[in-house]
C-alpha positions in Angstrom: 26.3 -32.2 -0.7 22.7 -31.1 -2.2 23.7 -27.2 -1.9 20.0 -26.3 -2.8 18.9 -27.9 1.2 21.6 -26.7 2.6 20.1 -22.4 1.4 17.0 -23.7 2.6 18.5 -24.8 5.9 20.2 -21.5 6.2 17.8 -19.0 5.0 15.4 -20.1 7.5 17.9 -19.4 11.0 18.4 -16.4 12.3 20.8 -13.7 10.8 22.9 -14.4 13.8 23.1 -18.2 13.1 23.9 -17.9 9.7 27.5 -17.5 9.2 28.3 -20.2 11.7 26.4 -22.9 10.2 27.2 -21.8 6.6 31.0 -22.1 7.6 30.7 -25.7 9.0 29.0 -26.7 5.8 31.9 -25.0 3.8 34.3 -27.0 5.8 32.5 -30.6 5.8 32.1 -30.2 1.8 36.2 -29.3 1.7 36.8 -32.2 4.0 34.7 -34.1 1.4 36.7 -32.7 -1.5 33.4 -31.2 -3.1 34.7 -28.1 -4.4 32.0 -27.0 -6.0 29.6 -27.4 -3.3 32.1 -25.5 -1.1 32.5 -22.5 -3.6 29.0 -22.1 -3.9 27.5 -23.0 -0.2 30.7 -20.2 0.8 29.2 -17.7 -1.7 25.6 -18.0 0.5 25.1 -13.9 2.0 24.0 -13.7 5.4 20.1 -11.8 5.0 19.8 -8.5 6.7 16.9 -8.1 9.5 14.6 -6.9 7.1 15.2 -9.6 3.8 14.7 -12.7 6.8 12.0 -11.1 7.9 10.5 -10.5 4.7 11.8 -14.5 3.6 9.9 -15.6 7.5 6.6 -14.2 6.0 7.3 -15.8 2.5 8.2 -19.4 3.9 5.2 -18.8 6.6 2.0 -17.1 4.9 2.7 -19.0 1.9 -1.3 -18.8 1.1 -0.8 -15.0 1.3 2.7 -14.9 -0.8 1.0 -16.3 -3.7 -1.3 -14.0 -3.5 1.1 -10.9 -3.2 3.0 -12.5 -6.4 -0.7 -12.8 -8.1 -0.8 -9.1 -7.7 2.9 -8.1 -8.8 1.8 -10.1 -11.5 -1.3 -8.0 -12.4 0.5 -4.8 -12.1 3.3 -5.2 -13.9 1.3 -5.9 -16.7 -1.2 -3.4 -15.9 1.5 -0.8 -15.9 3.4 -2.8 -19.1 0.2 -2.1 -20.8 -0.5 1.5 -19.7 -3.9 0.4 -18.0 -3.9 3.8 -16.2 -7.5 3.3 -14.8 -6.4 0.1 -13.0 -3.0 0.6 -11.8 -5.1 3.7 -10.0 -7.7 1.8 -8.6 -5.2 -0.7 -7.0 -2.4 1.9 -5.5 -4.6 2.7 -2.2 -5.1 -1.2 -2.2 -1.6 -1.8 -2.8 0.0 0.4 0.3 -2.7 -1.0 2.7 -1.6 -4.6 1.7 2.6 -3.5 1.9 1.6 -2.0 4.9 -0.3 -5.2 6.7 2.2 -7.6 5.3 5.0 -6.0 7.2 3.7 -5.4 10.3 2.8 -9.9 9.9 6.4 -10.1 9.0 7.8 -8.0 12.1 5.1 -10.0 14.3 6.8 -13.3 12.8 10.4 -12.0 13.4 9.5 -11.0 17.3 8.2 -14.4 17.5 11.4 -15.6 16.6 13.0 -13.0 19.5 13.9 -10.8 17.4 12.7 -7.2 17.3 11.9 -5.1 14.4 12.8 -1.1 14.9 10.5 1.8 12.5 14.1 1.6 10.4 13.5 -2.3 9.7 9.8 -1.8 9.4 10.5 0.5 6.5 13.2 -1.6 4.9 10.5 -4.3 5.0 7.9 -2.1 3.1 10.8 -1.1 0.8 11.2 -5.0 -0.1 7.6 -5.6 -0.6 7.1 -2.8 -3.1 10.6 -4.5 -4.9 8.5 -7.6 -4.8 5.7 -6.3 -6.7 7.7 -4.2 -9.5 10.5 -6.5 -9.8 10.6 -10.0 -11.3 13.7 -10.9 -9.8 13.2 -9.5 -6.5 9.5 -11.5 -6.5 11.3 -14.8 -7.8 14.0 -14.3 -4.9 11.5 -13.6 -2.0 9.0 -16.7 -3.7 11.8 -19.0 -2.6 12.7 -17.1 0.7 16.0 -16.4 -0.1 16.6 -12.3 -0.1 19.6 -11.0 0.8 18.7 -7.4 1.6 15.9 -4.7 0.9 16.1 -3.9 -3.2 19.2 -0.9 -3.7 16.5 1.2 -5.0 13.2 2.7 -3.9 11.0 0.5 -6.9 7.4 0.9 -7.8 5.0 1.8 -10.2 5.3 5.3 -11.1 2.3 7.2 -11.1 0.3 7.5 -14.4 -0.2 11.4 -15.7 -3.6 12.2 -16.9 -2.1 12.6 -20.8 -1.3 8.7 -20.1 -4.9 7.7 -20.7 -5.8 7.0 -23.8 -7.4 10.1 -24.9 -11.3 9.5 -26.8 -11.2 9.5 -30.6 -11.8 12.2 -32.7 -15.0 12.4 -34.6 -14.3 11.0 -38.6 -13.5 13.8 -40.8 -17.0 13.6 -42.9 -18.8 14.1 -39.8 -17.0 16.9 -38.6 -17.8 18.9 -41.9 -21.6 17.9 -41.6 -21.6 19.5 -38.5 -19.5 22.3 -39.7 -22.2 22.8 -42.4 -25.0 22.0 -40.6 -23.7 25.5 -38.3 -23.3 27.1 -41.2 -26.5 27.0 -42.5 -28.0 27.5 -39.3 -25.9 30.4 -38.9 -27.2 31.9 -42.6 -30.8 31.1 -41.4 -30.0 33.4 -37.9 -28.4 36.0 -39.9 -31.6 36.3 -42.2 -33.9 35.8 -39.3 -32.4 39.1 -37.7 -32.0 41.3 -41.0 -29.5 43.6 -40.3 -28.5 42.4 -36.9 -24.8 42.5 -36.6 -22.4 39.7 -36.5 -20.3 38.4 -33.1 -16.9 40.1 -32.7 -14.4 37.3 -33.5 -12.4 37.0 -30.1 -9.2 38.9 -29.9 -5.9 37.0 -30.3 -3.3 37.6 -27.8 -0.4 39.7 -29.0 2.8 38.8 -30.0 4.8 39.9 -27.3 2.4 38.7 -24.3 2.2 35.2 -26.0 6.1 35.1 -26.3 6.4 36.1 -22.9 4.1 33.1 -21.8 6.0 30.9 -23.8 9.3 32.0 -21.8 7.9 31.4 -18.7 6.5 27.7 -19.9 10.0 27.2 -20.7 11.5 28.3 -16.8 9.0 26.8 -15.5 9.5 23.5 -17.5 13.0 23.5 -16.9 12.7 24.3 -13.1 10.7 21.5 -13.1 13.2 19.2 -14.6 16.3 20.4 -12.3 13.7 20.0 -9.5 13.2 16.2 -10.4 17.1 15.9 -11.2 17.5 16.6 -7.2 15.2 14.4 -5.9 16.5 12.0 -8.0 20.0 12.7 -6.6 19.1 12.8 -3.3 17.0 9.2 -3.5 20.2 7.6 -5.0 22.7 9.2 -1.8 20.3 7.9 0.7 19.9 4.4 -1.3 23.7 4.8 -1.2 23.6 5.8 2.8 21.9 3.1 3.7 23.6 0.8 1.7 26.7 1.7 3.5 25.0 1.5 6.3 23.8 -2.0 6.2 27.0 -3.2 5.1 28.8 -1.7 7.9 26.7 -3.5 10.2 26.6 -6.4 8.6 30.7 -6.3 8.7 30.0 -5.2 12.7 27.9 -8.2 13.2 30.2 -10.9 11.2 33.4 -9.5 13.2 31.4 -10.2 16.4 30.5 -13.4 15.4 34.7 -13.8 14.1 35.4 -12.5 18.0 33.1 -15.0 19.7 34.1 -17.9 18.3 38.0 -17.1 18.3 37.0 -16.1 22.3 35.5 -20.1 22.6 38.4 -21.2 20.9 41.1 -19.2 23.4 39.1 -20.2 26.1 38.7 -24.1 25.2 43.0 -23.7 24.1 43.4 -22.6 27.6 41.4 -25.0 28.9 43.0 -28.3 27.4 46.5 -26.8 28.3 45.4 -26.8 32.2 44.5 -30.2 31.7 47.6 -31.3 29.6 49.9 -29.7 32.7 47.7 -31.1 35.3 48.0 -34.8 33.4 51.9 -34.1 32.8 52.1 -33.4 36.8 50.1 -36.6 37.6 52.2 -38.6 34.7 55.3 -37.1 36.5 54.3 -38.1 40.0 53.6 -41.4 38.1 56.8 -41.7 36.9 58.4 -40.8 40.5 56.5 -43.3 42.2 57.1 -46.1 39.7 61.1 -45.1 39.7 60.6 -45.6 43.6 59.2 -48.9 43.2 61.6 -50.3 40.9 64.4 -49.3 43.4 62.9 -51.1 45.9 62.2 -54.0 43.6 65.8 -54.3 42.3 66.7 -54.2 46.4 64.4 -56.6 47.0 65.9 -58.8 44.3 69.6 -58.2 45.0 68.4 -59.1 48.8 66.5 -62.8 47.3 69.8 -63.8 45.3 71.6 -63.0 48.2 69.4 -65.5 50.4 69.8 -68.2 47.6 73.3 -68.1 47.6 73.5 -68.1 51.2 71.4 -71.2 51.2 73.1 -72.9 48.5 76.6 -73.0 50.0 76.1 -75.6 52.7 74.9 -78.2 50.4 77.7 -77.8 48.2 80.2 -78.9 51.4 
């Protein structure tokens, strides 16, 4: 069994398809006594709403995959590279293009008959951004074979000001000609104006009001910090949440899969056992009427031999 057609073959039906025909491939490569064909064509997850749909618009648009992978490209080495001016330029470009690609991929899945809720949708966007930060999620979704949106919220963090390379210094030897040439400039000015006094050098800030900015740098820094530990908490419990989530319906959907086809099953069990009884009662009656007929054979037997002997006695005298 060639378990890289048989993914294909599944990851293009419908979540709801999925399990059955994996399971009948499971059992036809046990029957064949490939065992590791079965281990790894059982070990095939069923794709959430949101990874097939996503896979759909992979194996469909594949002109406009390769383009979305041509950009993940770009920006991960944009971003690798710290080109700050570029990954700017394309985020607006980047959440316009998530955005249009999902709403093709939900088109694709209701085409299918299946319909994408604003939950999906997002899950979908979610994927895409995985696609474009992530190696591994873009190699997956290249060959159409995602299992579910990425665990985490990915993408390209935004890029501080202080990230751009800041413009050079001037060299050291020009800096004192131009600290010179103010000097002497300065001299001529002073000589110019004779006994004109000097600027007042600007007052430093005292001791105590500078410390006392530097405490509140420090608050506000580390309010800043415990702010961004939250949020960082509360992205992983709802990554968690709908983790859970998904899973649970995933179990739901598996189980009512598990409960349909034992329900056929019952129903086909039942079925041959009305047809065994009613071919028992039409053997039975069978059997009866062949019981019947052998009486009446033997009888008429025991009544032929009879008429032979009868016969056969006068020519013996």
């Amino acid at each position: 069994m060639d378990v890289e057609e048989v993914a294909e073959e599944l990851y293009g039906l419908r979540p709801a398809e999925f399990v059955a025909a994996r399971d009948t491939y499971v059992a036809r490569a046990r029957a064949a006594k490939d065992a590791r064909a079965a281990k790894a064509v059982a070990g095939l997850r069923r794709p959430s709403l949101a990874a097939w749909a996503a896979n759909r618009l992979a194996r469909q648009r594949q002109q406009e995959a390769q383009q979305f992978l041509a950009l993940g490209e770009t920006l991960r080495e944009a971003h690798r590279t710290l080109d700050a001016e570029q990954l700017r330029a394309a985020s607006g470009q980047r959440q316009q293009l998530i955005a249009a690609l999902a709403r093709t991929a939900a088109a694709l899945a209701g085409e299918a008959g299946l319909a994408v809720s604003d939950t999906v949708l997002h899950e979908i966007e979610q994927t895409l951004h995985g696609v474009l930060a992530d190696r591994d999620v873009a190699e997956q979704w290249s060959r159409g074979r995602l299992v579910k949106a990425p665990e985490a919220v990915v993408g390209f963090p935004a890029v501080a000001p202080e990230a751009v390379p800041a413009r050079r210094a001037p060299a050291a030897g020009a800096a004192e000609a131009a600290a010179t040439t103010a000097t002497a400039e300065t001299a001529e000015g002073e000589e110019a104006a004779g006994a004109a006094e000097r600027p007042a050098p600007k007052k430093k800030p005292a001791r105590g009001e500078e410390a006392r900015r530097l405490r509140e740098l420090a608050r506000a820094r580390t309010a800043v910090e415990e702010a961004d530990g939250e949020v960082g908490r509360r992205e992983r419990e709802l990554v968690d949440a709908r983790d859970a989530r998904q899973t649970a319906a995933e179990a739901a959907e598996e189980a009512a899969e598990l409960v349909g086809r034992l329900e056929r099953e019952l129903h086909d069990g039942r079925k041959a056992r009305q047809e065994a009884r009613a071919a028992a009662t039409t053997a039975g009656k069978a059997v009866t009427t062949a019981e019947h007929a052998l009486r009446e054979a033997r009888r008429a037997a025991a009544q032929a031999a009879g008429a032979v002997q009868d016969l056969e006695r006068p020519s013996r005298g």
